[in-house]
C-alpha positions in Angstrom: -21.5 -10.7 -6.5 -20.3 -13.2 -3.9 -17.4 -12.1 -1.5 -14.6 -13.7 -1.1 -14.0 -14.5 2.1 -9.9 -15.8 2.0 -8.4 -13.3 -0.4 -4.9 -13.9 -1.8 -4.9 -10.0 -2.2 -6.1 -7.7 -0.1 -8.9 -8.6 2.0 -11.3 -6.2 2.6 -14.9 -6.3 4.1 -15.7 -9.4 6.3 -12.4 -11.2 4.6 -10.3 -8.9 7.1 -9.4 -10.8 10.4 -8.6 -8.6 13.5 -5.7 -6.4 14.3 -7.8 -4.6 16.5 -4.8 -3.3 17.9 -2.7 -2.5 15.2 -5.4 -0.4 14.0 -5.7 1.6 16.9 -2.2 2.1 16.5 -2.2 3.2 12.9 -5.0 5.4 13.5 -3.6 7.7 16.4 -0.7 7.6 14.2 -2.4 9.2 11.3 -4.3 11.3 13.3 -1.2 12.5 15.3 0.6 13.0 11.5 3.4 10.4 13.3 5.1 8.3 10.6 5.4 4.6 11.1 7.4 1.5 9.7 5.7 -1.3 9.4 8.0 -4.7 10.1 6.4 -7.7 8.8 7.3 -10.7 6.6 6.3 -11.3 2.9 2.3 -11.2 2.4 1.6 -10.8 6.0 -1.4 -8.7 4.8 0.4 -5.3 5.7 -1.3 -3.9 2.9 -4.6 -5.2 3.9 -4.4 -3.6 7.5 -3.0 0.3 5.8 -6.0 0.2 3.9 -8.2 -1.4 6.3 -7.0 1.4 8.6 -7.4 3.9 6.0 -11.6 3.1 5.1 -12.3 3.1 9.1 -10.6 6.4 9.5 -13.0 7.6 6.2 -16.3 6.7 7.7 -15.2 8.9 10.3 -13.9 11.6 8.9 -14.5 13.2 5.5 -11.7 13.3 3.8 -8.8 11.0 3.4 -6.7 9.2 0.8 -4.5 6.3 0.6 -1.7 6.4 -1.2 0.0 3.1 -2.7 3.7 2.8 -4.2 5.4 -0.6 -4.2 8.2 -0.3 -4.7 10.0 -3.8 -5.3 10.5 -3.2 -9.0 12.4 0.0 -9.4 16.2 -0.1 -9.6 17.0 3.4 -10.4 15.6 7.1 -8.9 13.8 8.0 -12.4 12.0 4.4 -11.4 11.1 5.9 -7.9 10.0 9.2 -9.2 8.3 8.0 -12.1 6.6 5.8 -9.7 5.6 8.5 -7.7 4.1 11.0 -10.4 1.8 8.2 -11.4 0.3 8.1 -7.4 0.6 11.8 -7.1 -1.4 12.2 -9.7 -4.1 10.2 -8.5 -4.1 11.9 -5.6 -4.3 15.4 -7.0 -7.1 14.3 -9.0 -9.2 13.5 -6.2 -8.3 16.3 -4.4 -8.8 18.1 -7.4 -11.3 17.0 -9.8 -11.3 20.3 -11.5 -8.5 19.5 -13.3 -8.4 23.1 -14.5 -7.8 24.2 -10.9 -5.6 21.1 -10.6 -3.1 22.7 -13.7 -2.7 26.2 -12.4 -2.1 25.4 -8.4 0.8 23.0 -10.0 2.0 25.8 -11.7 1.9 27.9 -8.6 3.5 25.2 -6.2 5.5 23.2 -8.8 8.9 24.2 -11.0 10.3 21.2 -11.4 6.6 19.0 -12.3 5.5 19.6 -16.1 1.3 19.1 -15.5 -1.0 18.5 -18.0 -4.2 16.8 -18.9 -5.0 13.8 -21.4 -7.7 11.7 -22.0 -8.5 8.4 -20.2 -7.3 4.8 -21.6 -11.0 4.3 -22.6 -10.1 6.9 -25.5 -12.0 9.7 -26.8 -15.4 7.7 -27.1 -18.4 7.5 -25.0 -18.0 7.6 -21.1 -13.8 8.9 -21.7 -12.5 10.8 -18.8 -9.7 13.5 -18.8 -6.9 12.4 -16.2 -4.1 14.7 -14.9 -0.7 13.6 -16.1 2.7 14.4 -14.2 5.8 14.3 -15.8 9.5 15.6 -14.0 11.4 17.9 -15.9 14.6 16.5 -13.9 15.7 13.3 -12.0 16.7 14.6 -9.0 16.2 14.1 -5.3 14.6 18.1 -5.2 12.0 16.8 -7.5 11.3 13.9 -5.1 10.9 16.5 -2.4 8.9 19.1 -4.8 6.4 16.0 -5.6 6.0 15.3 -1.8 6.0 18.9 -0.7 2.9 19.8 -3.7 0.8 16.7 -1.9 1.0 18.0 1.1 0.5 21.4 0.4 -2.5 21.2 -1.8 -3.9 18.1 0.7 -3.7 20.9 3.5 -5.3 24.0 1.7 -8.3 21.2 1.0 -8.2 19.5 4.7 -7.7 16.3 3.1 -5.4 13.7 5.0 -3.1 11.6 3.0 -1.6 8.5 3.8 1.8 7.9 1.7 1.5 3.8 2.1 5.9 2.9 0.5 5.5 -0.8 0.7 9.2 -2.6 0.3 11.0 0.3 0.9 14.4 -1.2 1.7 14.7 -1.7 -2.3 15.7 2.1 -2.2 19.0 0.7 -0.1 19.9 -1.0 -3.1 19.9 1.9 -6.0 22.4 4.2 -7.0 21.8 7.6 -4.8 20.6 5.5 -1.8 21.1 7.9 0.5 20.5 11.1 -1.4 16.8 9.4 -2.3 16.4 8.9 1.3 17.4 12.2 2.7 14.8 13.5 0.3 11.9 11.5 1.8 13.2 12.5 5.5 13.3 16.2 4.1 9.5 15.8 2.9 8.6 13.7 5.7 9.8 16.4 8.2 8.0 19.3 6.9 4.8 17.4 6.4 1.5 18.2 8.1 -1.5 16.5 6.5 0.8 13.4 4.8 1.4 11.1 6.8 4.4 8.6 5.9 4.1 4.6 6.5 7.3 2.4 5.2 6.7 -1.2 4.9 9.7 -3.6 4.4 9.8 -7.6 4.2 13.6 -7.9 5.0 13.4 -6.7 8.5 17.1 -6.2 8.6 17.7 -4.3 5.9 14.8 -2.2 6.4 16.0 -1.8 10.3 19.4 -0.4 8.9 17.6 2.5 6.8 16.1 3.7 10.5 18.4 2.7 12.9 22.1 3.2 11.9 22.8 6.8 12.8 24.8 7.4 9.6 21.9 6.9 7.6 19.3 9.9 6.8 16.2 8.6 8.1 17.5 7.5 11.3 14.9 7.9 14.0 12.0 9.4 12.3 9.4 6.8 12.6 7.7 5.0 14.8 7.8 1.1 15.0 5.0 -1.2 14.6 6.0 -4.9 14.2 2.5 -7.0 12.5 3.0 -10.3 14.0 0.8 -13.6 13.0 -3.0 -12.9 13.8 -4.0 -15.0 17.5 -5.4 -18.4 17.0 -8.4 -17.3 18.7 -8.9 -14.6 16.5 -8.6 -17.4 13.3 -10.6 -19.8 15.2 -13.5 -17.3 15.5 -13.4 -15.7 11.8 -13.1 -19.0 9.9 -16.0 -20.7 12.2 -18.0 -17.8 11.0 -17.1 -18.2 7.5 -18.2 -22.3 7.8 -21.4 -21.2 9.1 -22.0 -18.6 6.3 -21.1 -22.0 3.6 -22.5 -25.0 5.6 -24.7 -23.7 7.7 -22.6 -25.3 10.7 -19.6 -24.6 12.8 -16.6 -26.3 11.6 -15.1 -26.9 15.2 -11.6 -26.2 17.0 -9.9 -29.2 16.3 -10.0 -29.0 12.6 -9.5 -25.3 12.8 -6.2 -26.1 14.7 -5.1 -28.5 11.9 -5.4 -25.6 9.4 -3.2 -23.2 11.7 -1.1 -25.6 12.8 -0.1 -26.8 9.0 0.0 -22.6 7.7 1.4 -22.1 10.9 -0.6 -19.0 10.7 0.8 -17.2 8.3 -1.9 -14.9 6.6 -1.2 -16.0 3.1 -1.3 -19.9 3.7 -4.2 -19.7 6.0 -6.1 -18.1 2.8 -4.8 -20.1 -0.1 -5.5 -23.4 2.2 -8.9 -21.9 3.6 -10.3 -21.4 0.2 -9.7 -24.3 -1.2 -11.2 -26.4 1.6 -14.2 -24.1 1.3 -14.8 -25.3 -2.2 -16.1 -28.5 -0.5 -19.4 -29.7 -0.7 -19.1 -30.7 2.8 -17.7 -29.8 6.0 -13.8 -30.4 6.2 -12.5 -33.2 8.8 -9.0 -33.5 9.9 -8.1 -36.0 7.6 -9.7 -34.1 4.5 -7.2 -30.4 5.5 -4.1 -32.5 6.1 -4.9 -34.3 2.6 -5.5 -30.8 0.7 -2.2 -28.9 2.5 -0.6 -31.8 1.2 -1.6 -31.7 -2.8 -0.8 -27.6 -2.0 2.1 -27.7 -1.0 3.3 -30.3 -2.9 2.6 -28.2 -6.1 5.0 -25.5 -4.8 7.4 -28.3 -4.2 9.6 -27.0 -7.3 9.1 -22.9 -5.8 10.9 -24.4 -2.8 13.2 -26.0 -3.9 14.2 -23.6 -6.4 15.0 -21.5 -3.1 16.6 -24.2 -1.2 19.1 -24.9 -4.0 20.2 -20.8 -4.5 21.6 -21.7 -0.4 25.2 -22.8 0.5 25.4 -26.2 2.1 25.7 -24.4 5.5 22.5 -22.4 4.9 20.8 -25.3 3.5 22.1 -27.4 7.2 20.7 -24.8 9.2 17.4 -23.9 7.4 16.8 -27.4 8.2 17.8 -27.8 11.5 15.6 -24.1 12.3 12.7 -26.5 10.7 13.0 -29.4 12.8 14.5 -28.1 16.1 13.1 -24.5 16.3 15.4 -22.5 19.0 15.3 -19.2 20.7 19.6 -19.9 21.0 20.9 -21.0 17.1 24.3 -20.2 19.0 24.1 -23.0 21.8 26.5 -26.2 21.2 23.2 -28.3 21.4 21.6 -26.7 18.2 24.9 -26.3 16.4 25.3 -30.2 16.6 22.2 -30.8 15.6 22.7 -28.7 12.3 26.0 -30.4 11.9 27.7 -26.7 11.5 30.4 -24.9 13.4 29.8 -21.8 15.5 32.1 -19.6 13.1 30.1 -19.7 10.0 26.5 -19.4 12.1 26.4 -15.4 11.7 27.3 -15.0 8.1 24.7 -18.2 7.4 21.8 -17.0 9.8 22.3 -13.2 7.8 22.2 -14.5 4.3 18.7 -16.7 5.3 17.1 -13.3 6.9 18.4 -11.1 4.0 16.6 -14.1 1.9 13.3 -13.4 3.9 13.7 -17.2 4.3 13.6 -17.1 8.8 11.9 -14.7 10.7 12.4 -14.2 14.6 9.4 -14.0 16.6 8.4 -12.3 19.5 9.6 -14.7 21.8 12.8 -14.9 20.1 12.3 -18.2 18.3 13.6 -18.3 14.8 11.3 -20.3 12.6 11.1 -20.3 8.5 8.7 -18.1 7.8 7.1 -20.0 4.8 5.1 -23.0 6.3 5.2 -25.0 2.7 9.2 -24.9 3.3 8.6 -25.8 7.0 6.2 -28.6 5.8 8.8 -29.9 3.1 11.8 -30.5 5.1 9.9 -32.1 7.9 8.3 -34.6 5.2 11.6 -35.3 4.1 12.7 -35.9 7.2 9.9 -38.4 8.8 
């Protein structure tokens, strides 16, 4: 089976690209049982690096599970906890694979969780399987916590490390309960010992409020870990190694630059450009990217501006100007008349674009979109 090389997924195996030092990071974390949020835009390839993380730490060590809930779909606590039953029991299968051990440690640990055991989707013919199936006899935050609390107890009495991966979790800010569905992951989260707690977010803002404001329940439990675009000299080295794997040949910094220079190095674009150009018979040129980012990103011309049209005519004014004069200082009189908008409605404007995960601010303090096929648009139509 041939490997893909630029996932638009999760890239595993030689697709991965660095982080050398986000990984060290994750894994004292895990290893220290310190939870983590993870800031990072949109399909920055957070989940990629969790379970990238996750694998190393397995060769190492004998036993230890990732656990996956995205959670940009629910909009109520049944949702969450629903959500949850369905990962926990995974987990408790493969920490259990007796399931008749499985039922009656449940049963010990577990009054508000009704366990039981069906058969597979594969049905009752050849190769079936029996699965463990959770089901909450209340919606409540203390079944939340009783959920939480069973994984970690039973992952302790087996030595087997859990890592509780909540990608998107500032859609819990929105739901009914917010805070009560928060103070029962903090109430979990405190007690835990072998599950370990990584929250992911791509609306840094919101996501910052959940762990910041002191009124809020998880407010300084974590630690940070901001997963910023990968180095160009990290790209330059994994996608001259992936030419030489296809051609035979290296493809050569200066068309490698094009590519990064056009994604602007954002994980996603770098792929869904990268594998197209690898479809080539021949080596890519300069002219030959810059022609296929083009026919890309013109296709998603009706995604973007299906986005740009939802914004206000100030948001749209400085979206653009953010695109074309990229500033560390959207506040200075310079910038402001370049955007053509007043210094009173900057705030409100600049919140509604980060709230839209539409501008990202980097390291250095520059705020830049943070889709390059917006980026690329507004600078075409303004050439």
């Amino acid at each position: 089976m041939k490997t893909e090389i630029f996932p638009l997924d999760i890239a595993t195996g030689p697709a991965f690209c660095n982080r050398v030092q986000e990984r060290a990071l994750l894994k004292n974390n895990i290893e220290l049982n310190t939870h983590t949020i993870l800031y990072a835009p949109r399909r920055f390839g957070k989940t990629s690096l969790v379970f990238k993380v996750c694998d190393e730490l397995g060769r190492s060590k004998d036993k230890i599970t990732c656990i996956n809930l995205d959670l940009m779909w629910v909009s109520s606590m049944e949702d969450v906890l629903q959500l949850l039953l369905k990962e926990a029991s995974k987990a408790l299968s493969i920490m259990l694979p007796k399931y008749e051990q499985a039922l009656l440690l449940l049963k010990e640990l577990a009054k508000n969780i009704e366990a039981s055991v069906k058969l597979s989707a594969s049905g009752a013919g050849v190769g079936s399987s029996v699965e463990l199936d959770l089901k909450a006899r209340k919606v409540a935050p203390d079944t939340i916590i009783e959920v939480l609390d069973t994984l970690d107890a039973v992952a302790q009495r087996n030595e087997h490390k859990l890592v509780f991966f909540l990608d998107e979790f500032q859609q819990i800010a929105e739901l009914p309960g917010k805070h009560s569905i928060e103070a029962a992951f903090r109430a979990a989260a405190q007690k835990a010992t072998y599950l370990t707690y990584f929250f992911s977010g791509s609306i840094r803002h919101m996501l910052s409020l959940m762990f910041e404001d002191k009124a809020r329940p998880l407010y300084h439990m974590c630690d940070h870990v901001s997963v910023e675009r990968i180095s160009k000299q990290d790209y330059l080295e994994h996608i001259d190694n992936a030419a030489k794997m296809t051609w035979k040949k290296p493809l050569g910094a200066d068309v490698i630059h094009v590519i990064l220079n056009l994604t602007a190095r954002h994980p996603y674009y770098v792929n869904a450009l990268c594998r197209k150009l690898f479809l080539l018979a021949t080596l890519p040129t300069e002219e030959s990217v810059r022609d296929t980012w083009h026919h890309y990103a013109s296709r998603e011309e009706k995604r973007f501006m299906s986005e740009f049209g939802r914004l206000s005519t100030v948001q749209k004014k400085l979206l653009q100007a953010l695109c074309l004069y990229p500033t560390d200082k959207p506040a200075s009189g310079g910038f402001l008349r370049k955007a053509g908008i007043n210094s009173g409605s900057l705030n409100k404007s600049l919140e509604r674009l980060y709230t839209l995960d539409m501008i990202y601010k980097k390291a250095d303090g520059v705020i830049e979109p943070i889709d390059p096929v917006i980026l690329y648009g507004i600078q075409q139509a303004h050439q």
